[in-house]
C-alpha positions in Angstrom: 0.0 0.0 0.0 1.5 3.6 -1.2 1.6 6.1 2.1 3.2 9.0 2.0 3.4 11.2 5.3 4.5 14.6 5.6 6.2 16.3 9.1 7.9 19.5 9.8 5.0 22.0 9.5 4.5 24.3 12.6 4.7 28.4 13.0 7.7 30.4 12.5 8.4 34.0 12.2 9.2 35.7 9.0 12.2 34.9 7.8 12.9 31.8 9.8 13.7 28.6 7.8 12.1 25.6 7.9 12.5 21.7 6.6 9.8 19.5 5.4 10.0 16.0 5.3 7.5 13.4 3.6 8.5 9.5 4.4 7.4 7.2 1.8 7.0 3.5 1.0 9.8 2.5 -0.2 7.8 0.9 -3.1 7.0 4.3 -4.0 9.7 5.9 -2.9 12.2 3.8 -5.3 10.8 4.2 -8.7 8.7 7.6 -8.2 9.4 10.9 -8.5 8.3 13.1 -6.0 6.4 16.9 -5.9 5.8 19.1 -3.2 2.5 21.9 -3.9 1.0 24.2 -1.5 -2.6 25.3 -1.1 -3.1 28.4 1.3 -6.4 29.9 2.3 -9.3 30.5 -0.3 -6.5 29.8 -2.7 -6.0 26.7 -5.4 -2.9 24.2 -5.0 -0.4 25.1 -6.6 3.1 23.4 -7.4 6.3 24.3 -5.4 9.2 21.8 -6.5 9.7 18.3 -7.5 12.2 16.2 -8.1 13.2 12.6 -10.3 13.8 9.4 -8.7 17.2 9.8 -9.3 17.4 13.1 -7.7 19.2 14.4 -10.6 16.3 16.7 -11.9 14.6 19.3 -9.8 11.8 21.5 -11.4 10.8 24.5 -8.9 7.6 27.0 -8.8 10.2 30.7 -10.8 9.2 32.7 -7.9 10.5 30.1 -5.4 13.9 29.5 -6.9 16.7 30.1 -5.0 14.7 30.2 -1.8 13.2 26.7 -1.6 15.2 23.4 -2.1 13.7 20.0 -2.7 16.1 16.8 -2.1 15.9 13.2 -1.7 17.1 10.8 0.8 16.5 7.1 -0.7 18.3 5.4 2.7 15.6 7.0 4.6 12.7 6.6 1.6 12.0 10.5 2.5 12.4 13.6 0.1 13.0 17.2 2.1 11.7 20.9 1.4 14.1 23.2 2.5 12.5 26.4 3.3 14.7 29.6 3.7 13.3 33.4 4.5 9.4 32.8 5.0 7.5 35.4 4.8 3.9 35.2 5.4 2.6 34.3 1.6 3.9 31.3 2.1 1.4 30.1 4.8 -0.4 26.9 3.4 -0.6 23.4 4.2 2.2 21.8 2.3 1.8 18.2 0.7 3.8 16.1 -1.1 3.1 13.6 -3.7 4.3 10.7 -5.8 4.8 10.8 -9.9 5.1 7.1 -11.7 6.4 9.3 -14.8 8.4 12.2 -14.6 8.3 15.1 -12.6 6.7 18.2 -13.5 3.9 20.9 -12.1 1.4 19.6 -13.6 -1.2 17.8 -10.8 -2.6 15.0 -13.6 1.0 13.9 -13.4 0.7 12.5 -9.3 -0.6 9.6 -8.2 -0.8 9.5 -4.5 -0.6 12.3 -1.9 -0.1 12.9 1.9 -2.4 14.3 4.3 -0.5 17.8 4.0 1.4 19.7 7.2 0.3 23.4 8.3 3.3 25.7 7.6 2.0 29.2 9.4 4.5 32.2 9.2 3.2 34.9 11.1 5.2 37.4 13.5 
């Protein structure tokens, strides 16, 4: 059975950093790439970064470059979101899920999903 469970959410301050993590099978985790997307408030999900099974592509959300950083850790089965300088818009509950093809924004492209963690930055 394909779970995926996300951890790390919580409140922080602007400009704090914070690290997602989302543990998977390793079924899943082996031969599937993985995305992280974000939905916040009255808002749609929308895609923050994923990355290949290999970990040697990474596709991120333009305005997130350089702040956010996706990796994988296959000896643990878990894939991180590195989070640096929050600032309020990025409130949302995070989730990660798990591509049989590819890795891309697009949500058709995802199979399975976590249960999503809160991320609340707010002074």
């Amino acid at each position: 059975q394909v779970h995926l469970e996300e951890s790390g959410g919580g409140l922080v301050h602007p400009g704090d950093s914070l690290r997602l993590s989302c543990a998977a099978s390793e079924r899943t985790f082996s031969s599937h790439g993985m995305g992280w997307f974000r939905q916040a408030p009255g808002k749609e999900r929308e895609f923050v970064a994923a990355i290949s099974w290999t970990g040697s592509t990474t596709v991120y959300l333009d305005s997130l470059k350089g702040r956010f950083t996706i990796s994988r850790d296959k000896a643990k089965n878990t894939v991180y979101l590195q989070m640096n300088s929050l600032t309020p818009e990025d409130t949302a509950v995070y989730y990660c899920a798990a591509a049989a093809l590819g890795v891309g924004p697009e949500f058709s492209r995802y199979e399975y999903w976590g249960q999503g963690t809160q991320v609340t930055v707010s002074s």
